[in-house]
C-alpha positions in Angstrom: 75.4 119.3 109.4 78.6 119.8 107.5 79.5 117.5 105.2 82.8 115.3 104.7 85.2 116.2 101.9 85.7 113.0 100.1 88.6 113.7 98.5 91.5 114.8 100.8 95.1 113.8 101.9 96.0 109.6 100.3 92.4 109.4 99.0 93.3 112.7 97.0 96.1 111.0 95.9 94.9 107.9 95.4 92.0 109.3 93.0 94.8 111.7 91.2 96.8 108.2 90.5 93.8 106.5 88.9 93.0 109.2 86.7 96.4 109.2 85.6 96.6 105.4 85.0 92.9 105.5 83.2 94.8 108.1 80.8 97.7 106.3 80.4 95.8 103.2 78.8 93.7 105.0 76.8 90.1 104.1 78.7 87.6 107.1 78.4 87.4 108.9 81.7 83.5 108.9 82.0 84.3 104.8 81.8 86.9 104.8 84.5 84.8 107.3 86.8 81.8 105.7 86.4 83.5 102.3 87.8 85.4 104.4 90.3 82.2 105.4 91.4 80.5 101.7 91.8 83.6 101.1 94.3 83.1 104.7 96.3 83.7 104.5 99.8 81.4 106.7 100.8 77.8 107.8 99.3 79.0 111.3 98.8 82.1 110.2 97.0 80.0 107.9 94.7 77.8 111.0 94.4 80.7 112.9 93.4 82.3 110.2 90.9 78.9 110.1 89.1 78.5 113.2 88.6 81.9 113.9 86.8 81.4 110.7 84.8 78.1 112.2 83.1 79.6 115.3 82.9 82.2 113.8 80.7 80.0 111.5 78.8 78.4 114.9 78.0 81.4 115.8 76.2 82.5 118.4 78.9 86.2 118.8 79.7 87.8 116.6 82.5 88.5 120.3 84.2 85.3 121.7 84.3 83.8 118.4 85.7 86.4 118.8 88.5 85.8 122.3 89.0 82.2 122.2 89.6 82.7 119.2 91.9 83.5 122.0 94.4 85.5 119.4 96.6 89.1 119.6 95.1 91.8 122.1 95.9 92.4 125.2 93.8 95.8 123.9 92.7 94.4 120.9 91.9 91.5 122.5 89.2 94.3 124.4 87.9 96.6 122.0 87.4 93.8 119.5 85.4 93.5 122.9 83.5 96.9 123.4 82.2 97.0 119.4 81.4 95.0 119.8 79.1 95.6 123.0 78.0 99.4 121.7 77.1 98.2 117.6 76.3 100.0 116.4 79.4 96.8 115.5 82.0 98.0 112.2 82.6 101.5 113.3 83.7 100.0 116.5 85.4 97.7 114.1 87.5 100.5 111.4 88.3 102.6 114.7 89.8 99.4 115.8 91.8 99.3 112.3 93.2 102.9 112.3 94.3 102.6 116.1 95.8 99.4 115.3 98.2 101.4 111.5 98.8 104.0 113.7 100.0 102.0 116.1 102.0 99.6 113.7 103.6 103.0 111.5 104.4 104.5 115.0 105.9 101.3 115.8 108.8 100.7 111.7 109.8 104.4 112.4 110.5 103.6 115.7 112.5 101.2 113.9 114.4 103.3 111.2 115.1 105.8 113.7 117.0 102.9 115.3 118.5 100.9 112.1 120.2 103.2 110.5 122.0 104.4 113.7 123.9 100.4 114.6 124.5 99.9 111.3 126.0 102.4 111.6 128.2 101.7 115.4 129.3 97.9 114.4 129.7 99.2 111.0 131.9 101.0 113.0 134.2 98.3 115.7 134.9 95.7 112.9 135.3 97.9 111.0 138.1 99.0 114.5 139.5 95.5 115.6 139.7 94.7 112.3 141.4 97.2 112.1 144.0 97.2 115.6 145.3 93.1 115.4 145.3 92.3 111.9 146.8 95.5 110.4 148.3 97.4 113.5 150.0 94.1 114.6 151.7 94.6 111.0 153.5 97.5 111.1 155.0 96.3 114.8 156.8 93.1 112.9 158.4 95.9 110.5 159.2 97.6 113.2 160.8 94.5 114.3 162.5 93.7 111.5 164.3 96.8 111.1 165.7 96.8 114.2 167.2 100.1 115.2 166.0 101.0 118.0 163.1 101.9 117.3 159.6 106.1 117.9 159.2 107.3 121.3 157.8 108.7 119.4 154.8 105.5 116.8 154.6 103.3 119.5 154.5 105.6 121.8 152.1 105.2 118.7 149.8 101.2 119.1 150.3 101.2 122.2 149.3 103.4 122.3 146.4 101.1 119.3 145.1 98.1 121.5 145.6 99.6 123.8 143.7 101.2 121.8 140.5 97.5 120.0 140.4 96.3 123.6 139.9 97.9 124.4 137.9 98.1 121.1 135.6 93.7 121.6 135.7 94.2 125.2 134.3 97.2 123.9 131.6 94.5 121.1 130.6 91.8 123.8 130.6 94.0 126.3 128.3 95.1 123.3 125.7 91.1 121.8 125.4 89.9 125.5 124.8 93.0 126.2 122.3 92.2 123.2 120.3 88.0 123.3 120.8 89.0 127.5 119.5 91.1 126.2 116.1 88.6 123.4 115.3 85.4 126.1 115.8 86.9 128.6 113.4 88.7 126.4 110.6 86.0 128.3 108.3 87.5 130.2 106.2 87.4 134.3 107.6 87.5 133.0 110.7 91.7 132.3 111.0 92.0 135.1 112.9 91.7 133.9 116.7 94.5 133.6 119.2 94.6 130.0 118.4 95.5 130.3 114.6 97.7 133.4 115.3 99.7 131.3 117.6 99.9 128.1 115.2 101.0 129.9 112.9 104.0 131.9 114.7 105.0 129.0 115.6 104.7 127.7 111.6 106.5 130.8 110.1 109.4 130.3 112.9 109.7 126.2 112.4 112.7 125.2 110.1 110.7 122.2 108.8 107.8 124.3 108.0 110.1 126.2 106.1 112.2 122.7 104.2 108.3 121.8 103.3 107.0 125.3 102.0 110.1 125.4 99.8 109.8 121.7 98.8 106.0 123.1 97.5 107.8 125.6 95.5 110.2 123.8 94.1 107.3 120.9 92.9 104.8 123.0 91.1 108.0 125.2 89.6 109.1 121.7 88.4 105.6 121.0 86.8 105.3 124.1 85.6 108.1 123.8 83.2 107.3 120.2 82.4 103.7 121.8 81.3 105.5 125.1 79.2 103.3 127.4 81.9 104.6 130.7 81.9 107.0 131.1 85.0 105.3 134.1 86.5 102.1 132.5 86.6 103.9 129.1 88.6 105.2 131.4 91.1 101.9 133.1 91.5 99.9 129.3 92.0 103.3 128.5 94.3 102.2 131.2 96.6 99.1 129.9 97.0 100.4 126.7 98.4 103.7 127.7 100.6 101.6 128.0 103.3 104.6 130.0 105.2 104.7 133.4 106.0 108.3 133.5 106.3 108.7 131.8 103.1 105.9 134.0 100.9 107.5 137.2 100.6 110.8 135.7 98.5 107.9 134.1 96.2 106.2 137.3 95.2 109.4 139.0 94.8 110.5 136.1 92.3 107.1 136.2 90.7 107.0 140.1 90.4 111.0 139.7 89.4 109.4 137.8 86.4 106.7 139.8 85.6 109.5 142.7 84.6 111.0 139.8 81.6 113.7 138.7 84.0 114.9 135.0 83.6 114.4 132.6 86.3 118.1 132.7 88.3 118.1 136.7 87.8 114.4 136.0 89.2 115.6 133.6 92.5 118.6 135.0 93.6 117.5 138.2 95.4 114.2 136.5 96.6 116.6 134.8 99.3 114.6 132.0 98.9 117.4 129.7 98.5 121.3 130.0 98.8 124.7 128.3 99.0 124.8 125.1 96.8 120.8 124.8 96.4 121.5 128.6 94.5 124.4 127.1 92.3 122.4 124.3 91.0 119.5 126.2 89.8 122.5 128.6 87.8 123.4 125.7 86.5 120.3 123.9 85.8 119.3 127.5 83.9 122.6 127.8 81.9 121.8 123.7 80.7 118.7 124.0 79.9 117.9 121.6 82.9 115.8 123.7 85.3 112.7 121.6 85.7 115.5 118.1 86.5 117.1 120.9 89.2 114.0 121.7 90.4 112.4 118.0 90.6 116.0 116.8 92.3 115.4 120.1 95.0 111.9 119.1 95.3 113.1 115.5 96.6 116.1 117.0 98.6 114.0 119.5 100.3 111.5 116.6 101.0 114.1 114.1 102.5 115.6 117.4 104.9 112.1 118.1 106.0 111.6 114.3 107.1 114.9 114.1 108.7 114.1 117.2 110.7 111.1 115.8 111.5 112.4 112.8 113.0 115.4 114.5 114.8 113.2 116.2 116.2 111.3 113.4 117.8 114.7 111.9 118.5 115.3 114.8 120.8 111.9 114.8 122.1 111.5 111.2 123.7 114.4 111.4 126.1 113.7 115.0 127.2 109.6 113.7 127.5 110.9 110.5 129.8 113.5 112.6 131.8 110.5 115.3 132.8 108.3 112.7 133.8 110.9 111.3 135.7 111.8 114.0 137.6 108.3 114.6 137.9 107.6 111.0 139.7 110.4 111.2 141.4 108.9 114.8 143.1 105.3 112.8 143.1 107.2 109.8 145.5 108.7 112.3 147.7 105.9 114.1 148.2 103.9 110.7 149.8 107.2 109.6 151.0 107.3 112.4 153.1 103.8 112.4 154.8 104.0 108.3 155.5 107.7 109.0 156.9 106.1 111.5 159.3 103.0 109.1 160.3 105.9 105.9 160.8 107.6 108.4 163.4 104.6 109.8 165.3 103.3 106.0 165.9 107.0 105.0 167.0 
């Protein structure tokens, strides 16, 4: 049975805080984890918390502990590294904290935008699939025992309903294997079905995708001048987290750009990774010797765009939901309308 990662989304960030406030006040990690670990919330976290606390009372570093935990992210074990390669762990956990805030803030709001709309697509099949199954059948026995025939348009209205409860099963059937087809091969090696290829078209070609991989850049670019990292090295961790394929390409040229001894602006500009007034700050943050502020003030712009997409996007969604399903009732009324109309008139 596969096991639960403790440590993921506001839980990650929540134990990337605490570390940082431990650190802050001066109490000895092994302390702080070992209390951490009295309050776990699960037995596999406690399991977890424990064993990094005796790692640490062993005199091991706080990095190693996390890295043979073996149930944190990679940017996370590398950014505990440079902490305390550069003496700034506490601040380097307080950004992580922030960073997975931010990200786990960013997909309860993508699942917000998806829900309501799935609700309402998987209410309509349901009451399509049970009108044109149980009730329109009816009114033909109806029909039947009357001895008269169904109307041309009654029975156009049968058979359109036949059809659009067909095809609502086989829509249903194609969305519970898409999403049964992504959840069986989330293992690593196995992103290569139709199902991941799709998601992630659809990923490379979404403008907030895009606002959120480039908000990732500009955050661990930020920390890695806060931390003195060589720039190179940020843009090659950066690549790891874009997570966009559209976006990926104008990383490694900026990280191969500074690889050759280019500064950073000569580095960014022909990535096309960002233009217009976003460009001219990061000039102008270079020239001051204020690139990391530059970058932390993108990294909150780019994270305020992305959440306004994201709700526009909802905006525009709930009215264009509501006016299908209306439409679609209103063709669901005619269609018994129809059929009771022509039983009224044969008894008359």
């Amino acid at each position: 049975m596969k096991q639960s990662v403790p440590f993921t989304g506001l839980s990650l960030s929540g134990f990337c805080m605490q570390i940082s406030i431990l650190l802050k006040s001066a109490v000895p990690l092994y302390e702080g984890l070992s209390v951490m670990a009295e309050d776990a919330s699960s037995p596999r976290e406690k399991e977890i918390l424990t064993a990094m606390s005796d790692k640490l009372r062993m005199g091991f570093p706080f990095s190693e502990a996390v890295s043979e935990a073996g149930c944190f992210p990679a940017y996370v074990t590398q950014m505990t590294v440079l902490g305390e390669r550069t003496g700034t762990l506490d601040e380097t956990m307080e950004h992580l904290s922030r960073f997975y805030e931010r990200e786990y803030r960013l997909g309860e709001n993508l699942r917000r935008a998806v829900t309501y709309p799935a609700i309402m697509i998987v209410m309509l099949l349901v009451i399509l699939f049970i009108l044109f199954t149980r009730v329109m059948p009816i009114f033909s026995g109806v029909y039947e025992q009357l001895g008269t025939s169904i109307p041309d348009a009654a029975q156009a209205a049968i058979q359109f309903g036949g059809i659009l409860s067909g095809a609502a099963l086989v829509f249903a059937a194609v969305l519970i294997a898409a999403f049964a087809d992504v959840r069986l091969t989330s293992r690593p090696g196995q992103e290569s079905s139709l199902s991941h290829r799709l998601l992630r078209s659809i990923k490379n070609h979404s403008s907030i995708a895009k606002l959120s991989a480039l908000r990732r850049f500009c955050s661990v670019m930020a920390m890695t001048l806060h931390c003195g990292m060589n720039m190179a090295e940020g843009c090659r961790m950066a690549a790891a987290l874009v997570d966009n394929d559209s976006v990926l390409p104008g990383v490694r040229a900026c990280e191969r750009e500074l690889e050759s001894g280019k500064a950073f602006y000569d580095s960014i500009e022909p990535s096309g990774l960002f233009s217009g007034f976003d460009l001219q700050m990061i000039r102008i943050g270079s020239r001051a010797g204020q690139l990391e502020t530059v970058m932390r003030e993108l990294e909150e712009d780019y994270d305020e765009r992305s959440s306004d997409a994201l709700d526009s996007l909802i905006a525009r969604l709930e009215p264009a939901i509501v006016s299908v399903l209306a439409v679609a009732v209103g063709l669901v009324l005619l269609s018994v309308m129809l059929p009771l109309a022509g039983i009224l008139s044969s008894i008359g």
